[in-house]
C-alpha positions in Angstrom: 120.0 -20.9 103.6 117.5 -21.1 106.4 117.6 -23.9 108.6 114.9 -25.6 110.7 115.3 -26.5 114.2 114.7 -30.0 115.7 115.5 -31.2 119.4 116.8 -34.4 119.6 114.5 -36.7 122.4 118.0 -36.5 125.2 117.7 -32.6 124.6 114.1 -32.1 125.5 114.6 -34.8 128.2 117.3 -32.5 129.2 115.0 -29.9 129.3 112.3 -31.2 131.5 114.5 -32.1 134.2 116.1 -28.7 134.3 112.6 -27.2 134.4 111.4 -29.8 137.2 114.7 -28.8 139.1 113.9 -25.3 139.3 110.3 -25.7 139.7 111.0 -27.6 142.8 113.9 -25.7 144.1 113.1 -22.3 143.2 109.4 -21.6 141.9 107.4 -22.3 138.2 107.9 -18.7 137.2 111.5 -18.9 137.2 111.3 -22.5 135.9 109.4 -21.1 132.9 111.7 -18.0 132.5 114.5 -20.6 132.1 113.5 -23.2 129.7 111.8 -20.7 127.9 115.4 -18.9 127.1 116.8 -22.1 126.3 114.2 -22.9 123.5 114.4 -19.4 122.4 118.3 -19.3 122.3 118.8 -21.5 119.2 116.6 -19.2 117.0 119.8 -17.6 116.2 120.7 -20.5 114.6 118.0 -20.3 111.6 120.3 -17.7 109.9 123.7 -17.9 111.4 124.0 -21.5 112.0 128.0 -22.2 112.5 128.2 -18.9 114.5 128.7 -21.5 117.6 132.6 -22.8 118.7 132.8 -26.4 118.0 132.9 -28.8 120.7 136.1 -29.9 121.8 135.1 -32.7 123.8 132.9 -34.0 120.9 135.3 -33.8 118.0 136.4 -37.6 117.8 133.0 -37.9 116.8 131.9 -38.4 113.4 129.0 -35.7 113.7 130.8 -32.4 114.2 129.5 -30.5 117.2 128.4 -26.7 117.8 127.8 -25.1 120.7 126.3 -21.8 121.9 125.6 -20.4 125.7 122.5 -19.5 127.4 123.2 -18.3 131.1 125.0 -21.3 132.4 123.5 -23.6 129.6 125.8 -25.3 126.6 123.2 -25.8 124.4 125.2 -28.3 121.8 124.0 -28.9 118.1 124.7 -30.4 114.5 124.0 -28.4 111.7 122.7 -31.0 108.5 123.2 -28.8 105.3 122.4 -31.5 103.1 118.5 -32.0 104.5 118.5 -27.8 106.2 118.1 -28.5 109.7 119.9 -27.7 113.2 119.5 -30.2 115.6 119.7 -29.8 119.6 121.5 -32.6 120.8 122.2 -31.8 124.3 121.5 -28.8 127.3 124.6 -29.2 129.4 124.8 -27.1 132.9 128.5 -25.5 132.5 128.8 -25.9 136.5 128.9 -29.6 136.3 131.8 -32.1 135.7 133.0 -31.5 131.4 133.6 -34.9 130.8 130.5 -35.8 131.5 129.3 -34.2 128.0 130.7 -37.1 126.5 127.9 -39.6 127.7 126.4 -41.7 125.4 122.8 -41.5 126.3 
Protein backbone atom coordinates (compact mmCIF):
# COMPACT_ATOMS: atom_id res chain seq x y z
CA UNK A 1 0.00 0.00 0.00
CA UNK A 2 0.98 3.53 -0.81
CA UNK A 3 0.79 5.97 1.75
CA UNK A 4 0.30 9.79 1.63
CA UNK A 5 2.32 12.15 3.61
CA UNK A 6 1.01 14.89 5.90
CA UNK A 7 3.00 17.22 8.28
CA UNK A 8 1.51 17.85 11.37
CA UNK A 9 1.27 21.99 12.17
CA UNK A 10 4.37 21.42 15.33
CA UNK A 11 6.41 19.74 12.39
CA UNK A 12 6.33 22.49 9.77
CA UNK A 13 6.64 24.95 12.69
CA UNK A 14 9.60 22.93 13.33
CA UNK A 15 10.62 23.49 10.14
CA UNK A 16 10.53 27.14 9.77
CA UNK A 17 12.54 27.81 12.72
CA UNK A 18 15.22 25.51 11.61
CA UNK A 19 15.22 27.20 8.26
CA UNK A 20 15.13 30.81 9.97
CA UNK A 21 18.14 29.54 12.21
CA UNK A 22 20.26 28.79 9.34
CA UNK A 23 19.18 31.55 7.27
CA UNK A 24 20.45 33.85 9.94
CA UNK A 25 23.37 32.03 11.08
CA UNK A 26 24.77 30.63 8.03
CA UNK A 27 23.18 31.93 4.62
CA UNK A 28 19.46 31.13 2.54
CA UNK A 29 21.24 28.75 0.26
CA UNK A 30 22.18 26.53 2.89
CA UNK A 31 18.93 27.22 4.74
CA UNK A 32 17.10 25.95 1.57
CA UNK A 33 19.56 22.97 1.07
CA UNK A 34 18.49 21.91 4.55
CA UNK A 35 14.82 22.01 4.80
CA UNK A 36 14.60 20.97 1.51
CA UNK A 37 16.36 17.43 2.58
CA UNK A 38 14.16 17.29 5.34
CA UNK A 39 10.87 17.47 3.28
CA UNK A 40 12.40 15.20 0.74
CA UNK A 41 13.53 12.56 3.39
CA UNK A 42 10.11 11.15 4.26
CA UNK A 43 9.46 10.24 0.52
CA UNK A 44 10.83 7.02 1.49
CA UNK A 45 8.12 6.48 3.50
CA UNK A 46 5.34 6.22 0.65
CA UNK A 47 6.50 2.61 0.00
CA UNK A 48 8.45 1.47 3.00
CA UNK A 49 6.66 3.08 5.67
CA UNK A 50 7.80 1.04 9.08
CA UNK A 51 11.39 0.93 7.63
CA UNK A 52 12.00 3.56 10.64
CA UNK A 53 13.10 2.30 14.48
CA UNK A 54 10.39 3.12 16.79
CA UNK A 55 10.74 5.76 19.24
CA UNK A 56 11.76 4.84 22.49
CA UNK A 57 11.04 7.94 24.26
CA UNK A 58 7.53 8.02 22.76
CA UNK A 59 6.37 4.49 23.34
CA UNK A 60 4.08 5.14 26.58
CA UNK A 61 2.16 6.84 24.07
CA UNK A 62 -0.92 5.56 22.61
CA UNK A 63 0.17 6.50 18.95
CA UNK A 64 3.18 4.41 18.20
CA UNK A 65 6.10 6.41 16.94
CA UNK A 66 8.73 6.00 13.86
CA UNK A 67 11.60 7.62 13.31
CA UNK A 68 14.08 8.10 10.42
CA UNK A 69 17.41 10.42 10.22
CA UNK A 70 18.29 13.19 8.02
CA UNK A 71 21.85 14.68 8.83
CA UNK A 72 21.39 15.46 12.39
CA UNK A 73 17.48 15.60 11.97
CA UNK A 74 14.99 12.84 13.80
CA UNK A 75 12.35 13.35 11.73
CA UNK A 76 9.54 11.30 13.89
CA UNK A 77 6.14 9.95 12.37
CA UNK A 78 2.92 7.80 12.71
CA UNK A 79 1.96 5.65 10.11
CA UNK A 80 -2.35 5.40 9.97
CA UNK A 81 -2.97 2.20 7.85
CA UNK A 82 -6.54 2.36 8.45
CA UNK A 83 -7.02 5.95 6.45
CA UNK A 84 -3.17 5.42 4.27
CA UNK A 85 -1.26 8.25 5.47
CA UNK A 86 2.22 8.97 7.29
CA UNK A 87 2.21 11.82 9.38
CA UNK A 88 5.31 14.14 10.41
CA UNK A 89 4.91 14.79 13.90
CA UNK A 90 8.10 16.26 14.82
CA UNK A 91 11.90 17.43 13.32
CA UNK A 92 14.03 16.97 16.33
CA UNK A 93 17.90 18.31 16.21
CA UNK A 94 19.77 15.00 17.60
CA UNK A 95 22.43 17.52 19.25
CA UNK A 96 19.97 18.76 21.72
CA UNK A 97 18.81 17.52 25.19
CA UNK A 98 16.53 13.73 24.30
CA UNK A 99 14.12 14.25 26.74
CA UNK A 100 13.11 17.14 25.37
CA UNK A 101 11.30 15.01 22.44
CA UNK A 102 8.79 14.20 24.91
CA UNK A 103 7.17 17.88 24.93
CA UNK A 104 3.77 18.15 24.58
CA UNK A 105 3.39 21.06 22.23
Amino acid sequence: MKFEIIWSEFAENQLDEIYEYYEKEVNRRVAKKITKGIINEPKKLMNLSFIGQEEELLKERKTKYRYIIYTNYKIIYSVDTKNGFIKIADVFDTRQYPLKMKRTK
